[in-house]
C-alpha positions as CSV (number, residue, x, y, z in Angstrom):
1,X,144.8,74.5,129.4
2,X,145.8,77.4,127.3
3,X,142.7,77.8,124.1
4,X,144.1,77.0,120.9
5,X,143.6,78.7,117.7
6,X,143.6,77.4,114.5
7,X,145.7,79.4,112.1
8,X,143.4,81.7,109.7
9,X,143.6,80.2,106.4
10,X,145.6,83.3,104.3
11,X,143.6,85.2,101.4
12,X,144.6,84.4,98.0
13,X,147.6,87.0,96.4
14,X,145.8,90.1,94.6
15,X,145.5,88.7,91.1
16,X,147.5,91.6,88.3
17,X,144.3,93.6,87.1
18,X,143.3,91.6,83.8
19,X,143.3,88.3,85.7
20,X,140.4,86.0,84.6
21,X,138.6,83.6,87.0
22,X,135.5,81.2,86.8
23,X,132.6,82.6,89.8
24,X,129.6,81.0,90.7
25,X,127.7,84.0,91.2
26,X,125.6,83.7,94.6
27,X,123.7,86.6,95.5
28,X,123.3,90.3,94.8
29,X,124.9,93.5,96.2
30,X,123.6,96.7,97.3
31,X,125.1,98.8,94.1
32,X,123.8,96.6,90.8
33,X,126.9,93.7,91.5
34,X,126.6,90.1,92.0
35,X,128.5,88.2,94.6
36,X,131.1,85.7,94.4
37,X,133.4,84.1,96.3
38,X,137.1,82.8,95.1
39,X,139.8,81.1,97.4
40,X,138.1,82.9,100.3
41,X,137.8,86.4,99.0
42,X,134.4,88.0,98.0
43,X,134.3,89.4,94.4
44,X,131.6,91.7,93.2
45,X,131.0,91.2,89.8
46,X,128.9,93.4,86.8
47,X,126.8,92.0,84.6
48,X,125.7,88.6,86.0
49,X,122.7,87.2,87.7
50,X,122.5,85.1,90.9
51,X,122.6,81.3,89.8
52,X,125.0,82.0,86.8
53,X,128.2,79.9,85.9
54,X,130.8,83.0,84.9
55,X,134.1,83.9,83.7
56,X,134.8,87.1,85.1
57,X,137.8,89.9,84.5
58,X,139.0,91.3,87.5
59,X,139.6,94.8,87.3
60,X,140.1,95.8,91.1
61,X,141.7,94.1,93.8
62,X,141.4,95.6,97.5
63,X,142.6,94.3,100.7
64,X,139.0,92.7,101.5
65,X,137.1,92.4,98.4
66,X,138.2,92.4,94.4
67,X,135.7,93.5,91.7
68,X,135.1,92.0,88.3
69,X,133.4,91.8,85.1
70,X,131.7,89.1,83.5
71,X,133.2,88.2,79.9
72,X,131.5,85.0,79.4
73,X,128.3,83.3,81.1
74,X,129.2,79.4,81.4
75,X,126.3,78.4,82.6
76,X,123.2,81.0,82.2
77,X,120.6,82.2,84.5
78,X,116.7,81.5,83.1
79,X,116.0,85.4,84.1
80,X,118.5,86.2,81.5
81,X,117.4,87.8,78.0
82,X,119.3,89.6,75.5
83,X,120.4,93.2,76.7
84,X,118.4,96.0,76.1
85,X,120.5,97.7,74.9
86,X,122.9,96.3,72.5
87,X,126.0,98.6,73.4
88,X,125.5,97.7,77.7
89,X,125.5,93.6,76.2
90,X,128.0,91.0,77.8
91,X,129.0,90.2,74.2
92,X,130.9,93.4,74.3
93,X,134.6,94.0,76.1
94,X,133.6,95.7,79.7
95,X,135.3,99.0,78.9
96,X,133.3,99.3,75.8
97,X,129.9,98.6,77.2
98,X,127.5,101.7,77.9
99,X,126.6,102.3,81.3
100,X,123.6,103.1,83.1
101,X,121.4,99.7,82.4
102,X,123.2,97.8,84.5
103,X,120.2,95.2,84.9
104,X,119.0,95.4,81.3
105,X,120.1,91.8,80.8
106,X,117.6,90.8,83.8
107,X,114.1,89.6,83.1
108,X,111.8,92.7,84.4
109,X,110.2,91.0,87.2
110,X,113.4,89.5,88.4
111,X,114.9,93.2,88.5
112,X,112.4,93.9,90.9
113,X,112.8,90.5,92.9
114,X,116.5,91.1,93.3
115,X,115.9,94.7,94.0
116,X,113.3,93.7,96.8
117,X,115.8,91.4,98.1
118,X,118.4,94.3,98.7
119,X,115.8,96.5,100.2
120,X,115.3,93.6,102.5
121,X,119.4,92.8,103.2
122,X,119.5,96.7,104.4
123,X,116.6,97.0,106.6
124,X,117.7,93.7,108.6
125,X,121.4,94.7,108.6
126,X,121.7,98.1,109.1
127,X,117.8,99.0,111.0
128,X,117.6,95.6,112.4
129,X,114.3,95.4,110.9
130,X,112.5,92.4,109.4
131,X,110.1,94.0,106.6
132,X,109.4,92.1,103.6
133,X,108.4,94.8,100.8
134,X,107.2,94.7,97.4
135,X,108.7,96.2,94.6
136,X,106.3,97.9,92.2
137,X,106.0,98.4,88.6
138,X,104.4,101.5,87.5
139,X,101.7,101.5,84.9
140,X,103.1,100.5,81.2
141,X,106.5,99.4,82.2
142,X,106.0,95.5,81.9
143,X,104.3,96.1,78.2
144,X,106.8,98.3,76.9
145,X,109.7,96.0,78.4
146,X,110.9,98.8,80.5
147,X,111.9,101.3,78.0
148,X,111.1,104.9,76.7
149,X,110.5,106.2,80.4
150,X,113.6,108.5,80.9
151,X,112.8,111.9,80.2
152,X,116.3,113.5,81.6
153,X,119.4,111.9,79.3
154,X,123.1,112.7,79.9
155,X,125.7,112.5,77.0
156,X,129.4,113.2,77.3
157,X,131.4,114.3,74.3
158,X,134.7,112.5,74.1
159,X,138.2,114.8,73.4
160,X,138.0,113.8,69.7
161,X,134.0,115.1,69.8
162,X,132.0,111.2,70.0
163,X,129.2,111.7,71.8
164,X,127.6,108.8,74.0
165,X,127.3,107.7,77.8
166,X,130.2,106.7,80.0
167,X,131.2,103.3,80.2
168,X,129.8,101.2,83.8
169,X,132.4,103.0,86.6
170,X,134.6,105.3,84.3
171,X,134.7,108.4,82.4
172,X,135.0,106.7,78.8
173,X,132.8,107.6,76.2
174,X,131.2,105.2,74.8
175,X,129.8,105.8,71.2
176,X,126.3,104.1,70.7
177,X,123.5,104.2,68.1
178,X,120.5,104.0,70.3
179,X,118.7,105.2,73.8
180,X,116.5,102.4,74.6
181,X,115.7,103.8,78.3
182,X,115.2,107.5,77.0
183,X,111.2,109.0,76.2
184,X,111.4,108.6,72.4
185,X,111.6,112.7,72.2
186,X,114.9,112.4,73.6
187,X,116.1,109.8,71.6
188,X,114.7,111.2,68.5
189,X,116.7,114.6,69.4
190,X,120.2,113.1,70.7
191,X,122.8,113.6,68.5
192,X,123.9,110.3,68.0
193,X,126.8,109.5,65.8
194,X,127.5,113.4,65.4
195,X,131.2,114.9,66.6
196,X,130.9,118.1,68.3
197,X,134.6,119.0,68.9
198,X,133.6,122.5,71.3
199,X,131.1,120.8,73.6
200,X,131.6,118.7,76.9
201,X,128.2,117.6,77.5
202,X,124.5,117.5,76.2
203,X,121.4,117.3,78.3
204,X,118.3,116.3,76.7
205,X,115.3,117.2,78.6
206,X,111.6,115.6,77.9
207,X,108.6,117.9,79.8
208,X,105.6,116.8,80.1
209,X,104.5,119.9,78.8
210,X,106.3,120.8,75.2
211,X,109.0,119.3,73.0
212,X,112.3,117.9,73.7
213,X,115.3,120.3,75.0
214,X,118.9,120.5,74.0
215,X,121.2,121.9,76.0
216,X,124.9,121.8,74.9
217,X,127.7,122.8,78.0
218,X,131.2,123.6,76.4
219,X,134.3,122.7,76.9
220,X,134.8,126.4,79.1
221,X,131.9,124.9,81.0
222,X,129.6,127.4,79.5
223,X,125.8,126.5,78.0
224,X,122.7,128.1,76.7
225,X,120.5,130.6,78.8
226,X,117.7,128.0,80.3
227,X,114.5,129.1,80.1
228,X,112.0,127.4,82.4
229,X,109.8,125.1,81.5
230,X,106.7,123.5,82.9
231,X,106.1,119.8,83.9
232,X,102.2,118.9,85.3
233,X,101.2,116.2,87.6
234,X,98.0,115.5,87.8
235,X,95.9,118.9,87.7
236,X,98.9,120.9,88.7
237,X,102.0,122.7,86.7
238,X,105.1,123.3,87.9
239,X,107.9,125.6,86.7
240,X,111.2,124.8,87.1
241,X,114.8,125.8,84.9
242,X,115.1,123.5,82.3
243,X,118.3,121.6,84.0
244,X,117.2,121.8,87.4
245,X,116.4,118.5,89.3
246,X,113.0,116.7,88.6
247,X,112.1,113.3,88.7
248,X,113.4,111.4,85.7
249,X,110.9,108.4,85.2
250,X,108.2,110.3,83.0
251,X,105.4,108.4,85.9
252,X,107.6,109.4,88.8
253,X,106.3,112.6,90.2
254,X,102.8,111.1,89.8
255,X,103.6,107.6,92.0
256,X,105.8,109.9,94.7
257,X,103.1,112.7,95.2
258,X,100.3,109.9,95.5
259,X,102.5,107.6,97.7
260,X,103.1,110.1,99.8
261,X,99.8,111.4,100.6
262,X,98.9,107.0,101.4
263,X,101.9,107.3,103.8
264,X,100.5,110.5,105.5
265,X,98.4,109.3,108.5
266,X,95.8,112.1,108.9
267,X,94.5,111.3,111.8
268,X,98.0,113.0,113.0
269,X,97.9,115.8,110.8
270,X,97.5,119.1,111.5
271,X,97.2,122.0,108.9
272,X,97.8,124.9,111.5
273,X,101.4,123.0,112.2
274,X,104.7,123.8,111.9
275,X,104.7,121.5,108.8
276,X,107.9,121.0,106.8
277,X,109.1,119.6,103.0
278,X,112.8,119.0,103.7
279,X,115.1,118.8,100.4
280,X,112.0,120.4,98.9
281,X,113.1,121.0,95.2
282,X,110.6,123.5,93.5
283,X,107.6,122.3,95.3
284,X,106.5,118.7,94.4
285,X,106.1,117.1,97.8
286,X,104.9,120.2,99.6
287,X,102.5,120.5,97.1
288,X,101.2,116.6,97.3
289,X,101.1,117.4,101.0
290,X,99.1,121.1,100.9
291,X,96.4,120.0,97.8
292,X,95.5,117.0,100.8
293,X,94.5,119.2,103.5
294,X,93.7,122.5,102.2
295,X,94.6,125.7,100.9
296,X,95.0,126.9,104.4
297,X,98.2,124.4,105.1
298,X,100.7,125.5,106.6
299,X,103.9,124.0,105.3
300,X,107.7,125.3,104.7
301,X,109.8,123.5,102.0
302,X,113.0,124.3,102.0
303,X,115.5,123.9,99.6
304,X,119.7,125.3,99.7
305,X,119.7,125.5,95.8
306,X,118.4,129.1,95.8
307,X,117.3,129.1,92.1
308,X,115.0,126.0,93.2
309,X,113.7,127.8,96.2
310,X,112.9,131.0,93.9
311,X,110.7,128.6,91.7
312,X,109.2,126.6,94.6
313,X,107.7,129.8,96.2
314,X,106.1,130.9,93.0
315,X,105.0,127.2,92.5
316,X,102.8,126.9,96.3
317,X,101.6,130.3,95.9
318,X,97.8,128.4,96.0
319,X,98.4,127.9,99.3
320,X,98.5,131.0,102.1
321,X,100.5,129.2,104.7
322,X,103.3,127.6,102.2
323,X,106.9,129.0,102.1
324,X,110.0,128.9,100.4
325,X,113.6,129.0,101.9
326,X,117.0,128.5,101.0
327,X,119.0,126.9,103.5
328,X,121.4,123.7,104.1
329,X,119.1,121.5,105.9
330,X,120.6,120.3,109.2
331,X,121.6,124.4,109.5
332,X,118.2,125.6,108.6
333,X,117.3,123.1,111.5
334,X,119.6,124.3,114.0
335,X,118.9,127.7,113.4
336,X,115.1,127.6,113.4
337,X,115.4,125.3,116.8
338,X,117.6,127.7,118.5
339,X,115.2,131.2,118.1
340,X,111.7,128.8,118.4
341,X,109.2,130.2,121.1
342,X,107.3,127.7,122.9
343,X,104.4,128.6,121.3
344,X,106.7,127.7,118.2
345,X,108.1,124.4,119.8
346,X,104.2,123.4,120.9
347,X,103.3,123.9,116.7
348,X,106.8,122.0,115.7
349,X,106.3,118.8,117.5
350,X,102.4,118.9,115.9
351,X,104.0,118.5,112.2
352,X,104.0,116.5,109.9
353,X,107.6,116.2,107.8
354,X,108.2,115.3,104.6
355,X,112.3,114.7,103.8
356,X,113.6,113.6,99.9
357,X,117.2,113.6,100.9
358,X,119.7,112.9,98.1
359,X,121.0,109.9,97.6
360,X,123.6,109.8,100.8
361,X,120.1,110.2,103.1
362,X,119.5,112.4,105.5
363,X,122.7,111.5,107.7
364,X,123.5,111.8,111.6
365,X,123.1,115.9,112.0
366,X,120.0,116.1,110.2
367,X,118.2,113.1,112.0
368,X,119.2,114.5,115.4
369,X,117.7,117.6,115.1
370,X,114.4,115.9,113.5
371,X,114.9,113.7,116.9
372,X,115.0,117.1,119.2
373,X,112.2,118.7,117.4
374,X,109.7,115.5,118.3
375,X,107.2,116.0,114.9
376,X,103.8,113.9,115.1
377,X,105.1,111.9,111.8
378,X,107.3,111.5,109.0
379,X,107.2,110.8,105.8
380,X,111.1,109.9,104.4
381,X,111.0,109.4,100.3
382,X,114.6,107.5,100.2
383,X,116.4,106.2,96.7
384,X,118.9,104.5,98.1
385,X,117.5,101.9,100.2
386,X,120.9,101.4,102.4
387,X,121.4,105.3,103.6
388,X,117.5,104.8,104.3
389,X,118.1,101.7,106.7
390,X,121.1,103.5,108.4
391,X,118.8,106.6,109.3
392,X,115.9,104.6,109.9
393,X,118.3,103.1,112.6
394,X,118.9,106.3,113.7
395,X,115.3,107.6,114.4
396,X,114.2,104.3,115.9
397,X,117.1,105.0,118.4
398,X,115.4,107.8,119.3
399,X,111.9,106.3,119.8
400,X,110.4,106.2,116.0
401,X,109.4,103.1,114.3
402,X,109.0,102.4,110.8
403,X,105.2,101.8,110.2
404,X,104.8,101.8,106.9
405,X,107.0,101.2,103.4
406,X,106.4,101.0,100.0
407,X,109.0,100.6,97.1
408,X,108.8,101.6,93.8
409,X,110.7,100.4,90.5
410,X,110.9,104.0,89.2
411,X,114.5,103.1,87.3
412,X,113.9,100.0,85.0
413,X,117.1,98.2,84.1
414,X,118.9,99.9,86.7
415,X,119.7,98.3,90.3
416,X,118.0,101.7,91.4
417,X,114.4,102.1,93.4
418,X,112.3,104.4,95.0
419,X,110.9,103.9,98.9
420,X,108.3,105.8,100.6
421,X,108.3,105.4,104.3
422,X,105.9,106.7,107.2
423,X,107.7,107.2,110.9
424,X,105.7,107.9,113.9
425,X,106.7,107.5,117.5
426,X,106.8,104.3,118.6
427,X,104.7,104.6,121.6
428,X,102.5,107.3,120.3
């Protein structure tokens, strides 16, 4: 007898953008979104919590999922305090709310809960690996609710010369009056409320070393000369140009360079190795690694932003077997793979490497020739926890394991983290 099949109930009609619908929000999304469903169609949705009663504006509709934004809660969620930061508040219409605290209407601890609970969705669905992980505070951010730890801040000047963040998902400036997230230096220096008709953009840098820095870009796309300046961690400084990347969370360098050296195992180390700091920046990583194990280390950070390479040389200089090189990763790989002596080849697959990819992770390319070179360990710092989980699927395809994890809330009010992982052959 021929199988039946029952005919698939059809999708609601894309709603007209504008379109206003009640949602009982159900869980979070990878992203800072909520989930909803509505006459069968999963909505994402800003600005709510899991538990909440909402009614939401729908400004995208797609084939297989629509997007919304909360305008109302109905029925609130006990996590949920008053925003932050007044201008990002629900009270507000959508396009007029500041992005870049996407969470700051989220009890702290419940950040981290729903944050831990995406780390854990990832892991399962894309590394089909069950690892419960805790994600942790760092020092000071519960007592100061969170705020005052940015110490790189971004303001776009509007056509008519406002100056503010974009709005959540756009390129609309949004005027504001305060920079709760930013190091007090930063928002003491921001030129809030001023109209600079010739400028595009201001960057306001906070070093740990020295005041607050202002750099205005015009509207040619031209700024100030950058001098360097010098941010220290722990005992040791570190010069780098004065827009160039560095960890924004003013603890952040700290909690990676010491979570690093706990994910190192060191009975699997060995300082004569061809040891390697992938995405290196100007030396932070390499550095944590090297001041471990000696001055005698032999390590190789490389970096393809050549002014960043420049400064990381100059910054391992304490250390007689640390280099510098500029090079796109997965072709600095290749490359090095393909002239390797097997002398070389015998040091290579004694290393230990350390990868900070940006926030796409490492991808396919790069974690294939990782696979072919066979180190004794790796240590992958990740900050997007789903590219993390699709390359950690990758590597344990080709016989590493996960053994260790640690996650960090280095972005407060933000759906973003930090994880530190440790890889080592699985039957090693």
């Amino acid at each position: 007898m021929p199988q039946r099949h029952r005919p698939r109930t059809p999708a609601a009609p894309d709603p007209a953008v504008g379109t206003e619908i009640e949602l009982e929000l159900t869980g979070v999304a990878h992203g800072g979104v909520m989930v909803a469903r509505h006459e069968g169609r999963v909505v994402f949705v800003a600005d709510g919590i899991p538990g909440e009663r909402v009614r939401a504006r729908v400004t995208a509709a797609k084939k297989s999922f629509w997007r919304a934004d909360v305008v109302e809660v109905l029925r609130p969620s006990p996590h949920r305090r008053e925003h932050v930061w007044p201008e990002a508040s629900v009270d507000r219409d959508p396009a007029e709310r500041a992005g870049g605290a996407e969470f700051g209407h989220i009890a702290l601890a419940h950040q981290r809960e729903l944050k831990r609970q995406v780390v854990a969705d990832a892991l399962a669905r894309f590394a089909h690996l069950e690892r419960e992980v805790m994600v942790q505070a760092l020092p000071g951010d519960d007592e100061g609710n969170g705020i005052g730890w940015r110490t790189r801040v971004r303001l776009h000047v509007s056509a008519d010369g406002a100056v503010g963040p974009y709005s959540a998902r756009s390129h609309t400036v949004v005027p504001v009056r305060s920079l709760p997230l930013a190091a007090p230096a930063i928002a003491e220096a921001a030129p809030l409320g001023a109209r600079l008709s010739d400028a595009a953009s201001v960057d306001l840098i906070a070093p740990s070393t020295g005041g607050a820095i202002s750099l205005v870009t015009g509207r040619d796309g031209r700024g100030p000369r950058r001098e360097p300046i010098v941010e220290r961690v722990g005992e040791r400084e570190f010069r780098l140009p004065a827009d160039g990347f560095w960890q924004v969370h003013r603890l952040a360098a700290q909690t990676l360079t010491d979570a690093v050296r706990r994910a190192v195992d060191p009975d699997r180390v060995d300082p004569a190795a061809d040891n390697l700091d992938l995405y290196g920046g100007v030396g932070l990583l390499a550095a944590a690694f090297g001041d471990a194990f000696g001055r005698s280390t032999r390590i190789t950070s490389v970096e393809s932003n050549p002014e960043a390479t420049e400064f990381a040389g100059r910054n391992l200089a304490d250390w007689v077997g640390a280099r510098a090189e500029t090079g796109r990763v997965e072709q600095w790989l290749r490359g090095r793979a393909a002239r390797a002596t097997a002398a070389e080849r015998a040091r290579q697959r004694a290393a230990t490497v350390v990868l900070d990819p940006p926030r796409a992770g490492a991808g396919k390319a790069v974690v294939d020739e990782l696979l072919a070179l066979a180190p004794a360990q790796l240590v992958y710092v990740a900050c997007d926890p789903v590219a993390f989980a699709r390359d950690a699927a990758l590597f344990a395809a080709g016989g590493y394991e996960v053994r260790a994890l640690e996650a960090f809330d280095l972005f407060p009010h933000t759906h973003h983290l930090e994880l530190v992982a440790s890889l080592t052959p699985a039957h090693a």
